[in-house]
N, C-alpha and C positions, 0 to 999 in steps of 0.2 A: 504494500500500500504506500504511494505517495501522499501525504502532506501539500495541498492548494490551501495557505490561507483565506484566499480572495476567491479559491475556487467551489467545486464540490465539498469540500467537506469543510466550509469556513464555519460553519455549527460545531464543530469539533472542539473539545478541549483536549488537550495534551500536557500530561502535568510529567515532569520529570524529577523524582530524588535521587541523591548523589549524600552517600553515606562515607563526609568527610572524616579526618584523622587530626587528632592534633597531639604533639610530643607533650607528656607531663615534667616526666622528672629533671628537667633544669628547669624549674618553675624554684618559687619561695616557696616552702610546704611548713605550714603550723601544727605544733603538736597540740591535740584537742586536752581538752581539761582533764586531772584525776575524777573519774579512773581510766579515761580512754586514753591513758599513754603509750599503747600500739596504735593507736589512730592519728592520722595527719589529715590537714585538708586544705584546700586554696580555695578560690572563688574563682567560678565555672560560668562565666558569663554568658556562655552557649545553651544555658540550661541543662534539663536531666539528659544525660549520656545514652545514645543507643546502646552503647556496651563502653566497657572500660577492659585494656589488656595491660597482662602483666608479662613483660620477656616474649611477646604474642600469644599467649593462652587468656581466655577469657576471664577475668575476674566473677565471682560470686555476686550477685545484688543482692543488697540488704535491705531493711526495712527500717532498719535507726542505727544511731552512731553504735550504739551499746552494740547491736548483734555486727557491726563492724568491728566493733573491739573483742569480741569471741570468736570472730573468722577470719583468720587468713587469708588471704589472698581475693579479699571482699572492698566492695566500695555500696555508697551510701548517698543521696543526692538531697540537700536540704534546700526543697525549693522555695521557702522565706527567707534563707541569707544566702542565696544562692554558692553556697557553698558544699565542693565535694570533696566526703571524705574515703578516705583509703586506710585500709590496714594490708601491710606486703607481707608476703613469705619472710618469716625470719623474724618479722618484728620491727625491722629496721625504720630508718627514716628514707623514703620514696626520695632519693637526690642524685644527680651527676652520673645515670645510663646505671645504675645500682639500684632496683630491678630498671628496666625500659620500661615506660608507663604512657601509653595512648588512649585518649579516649575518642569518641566515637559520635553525631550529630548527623542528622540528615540537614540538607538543605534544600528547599526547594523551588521548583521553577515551574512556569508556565507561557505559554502562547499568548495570554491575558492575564488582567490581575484575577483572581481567583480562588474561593475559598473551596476546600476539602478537608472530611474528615477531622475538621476543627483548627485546621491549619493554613497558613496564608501561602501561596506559593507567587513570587516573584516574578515580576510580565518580563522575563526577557530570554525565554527560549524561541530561537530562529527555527520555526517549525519548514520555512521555504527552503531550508539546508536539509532538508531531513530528504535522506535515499530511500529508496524502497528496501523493507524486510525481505531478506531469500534466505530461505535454508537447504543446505546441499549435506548429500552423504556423500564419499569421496567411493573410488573403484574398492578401494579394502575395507568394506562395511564390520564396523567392530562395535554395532551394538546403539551407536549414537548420531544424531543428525546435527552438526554446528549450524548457529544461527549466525548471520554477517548484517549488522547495520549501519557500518559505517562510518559520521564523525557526529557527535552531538555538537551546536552550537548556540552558546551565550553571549549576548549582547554586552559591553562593555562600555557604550559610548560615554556614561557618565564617573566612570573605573571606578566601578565599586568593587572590583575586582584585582584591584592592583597591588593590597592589600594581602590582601586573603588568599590568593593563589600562593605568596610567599609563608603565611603564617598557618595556613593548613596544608594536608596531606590531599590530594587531588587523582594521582597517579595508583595503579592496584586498588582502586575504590569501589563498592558495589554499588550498581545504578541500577532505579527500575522506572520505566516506562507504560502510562497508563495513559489510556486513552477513552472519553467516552462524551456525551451528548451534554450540551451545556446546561436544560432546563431538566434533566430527566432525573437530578438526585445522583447523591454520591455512590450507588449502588450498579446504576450503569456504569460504570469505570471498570476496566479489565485489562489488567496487567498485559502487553504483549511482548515486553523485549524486559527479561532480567542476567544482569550483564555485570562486567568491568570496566574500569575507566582504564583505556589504555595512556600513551602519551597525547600534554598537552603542548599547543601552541598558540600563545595569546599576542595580541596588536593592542594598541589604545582603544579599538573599537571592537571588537570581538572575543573571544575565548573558541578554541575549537581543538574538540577533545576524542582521543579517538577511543574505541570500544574495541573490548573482545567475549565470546559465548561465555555464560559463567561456567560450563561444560570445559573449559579451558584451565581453569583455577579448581576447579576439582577432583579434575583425575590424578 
């Protein structure tokens, strides 16, 4: 399927998430009060984390500081002080690649401003960039059909992006792609392309990013 905003399918909405990375431990990290002195935390401006990794293994989520400070290798997201806490393996203080600590954020985007499943997605996906979906099986069928979509493209003219491409993780990122009818409710919307961010290449005025099958990062 191509993408005509002006065209056939200018009814369409197209909302894109891009489940960003950002480095923790060269952050300032505070140790929480007695008795949580296995517990450290910063303030997470991004809000609660899709996931938190530790050394790349996924952390535990917790439910309060406390059951952070009985679990290892757990994090905890205090969305009134916007602040997230961590307890590492070992006990330690989360500093200086001692464990590696990333956490984890969608961002997201659209063809228009756009509200879904409670969340605001951003008018600046170049849906007139968007190639057509093909999936091919190659001559040594082993089980699986790769999907190929191509390059995703974000608008940049005002570089809100100039930023943030340096301060998060964009590259090996999971993206998913949903498409569906703009009056018909958040219920028409169906996933059709769940992928990776391959590499990017941005201008002052764009971002364009390229994809790989998620069938690639799995096997």
């Amino acid at each position: 399927m191509a993408f005509d905003p002006n065209g056939q399918h200018a009814h369409l909405i197209v909302l894109l998430e891009i489940e960003i990375g950002r480095r923790l431990d060269l952050e300032t990290w505070t140790q929480a009060a007695h008795p949580n002195l296995s517990t450290w935390y910063i303030v997470h401006p991004e809000g609660e984390p899709s996931k938190v990794e530790e050394n790349g293994v996924e952390m535990t989520a917790a439910g309060s500081v406390a059951e952070v400070e009985a679990t290892e290798s757990s994090w905890y997201f205090d969305a009134s002080t916007s602040r997230l806490y961590v307890h590492v393996t070992g006990d330690g203080e989360p500093t200086d690649g001692s464990p590696y600590l990333q956490s984890y954020h969608w961002t997201r985007h659209a063809n228009e401003t756009f509200e879904f499943m409670n969340h605001s997605y951003r008018p600046d996906l170049d849906v007139s960039a968007m190639p057509d979906i093909s999936s091919e099986t190659g001559q040594y069928h082993e089980g699986g059909t790769a999907q190929s979509f191509g390059s995703l493209v974000l608008l940049n003219g005002d570089g809100y992006y100039d930023s943030l491409l340096d301060l998060y993780i964009w590259e090996a990122r999971r993206f998913i792609i949903r498409i569906g009818e703009r009056d018909k409710g958040d219920a028409n919307f169906e996933i059709i392309f769940d992928g990776w961010t391959g590499s990017i290449d941005w201008t002052d005025e764009r971002i364009e990013i390229g994809t790989e099958d998620l069938q690639t990062n799995l096997l």
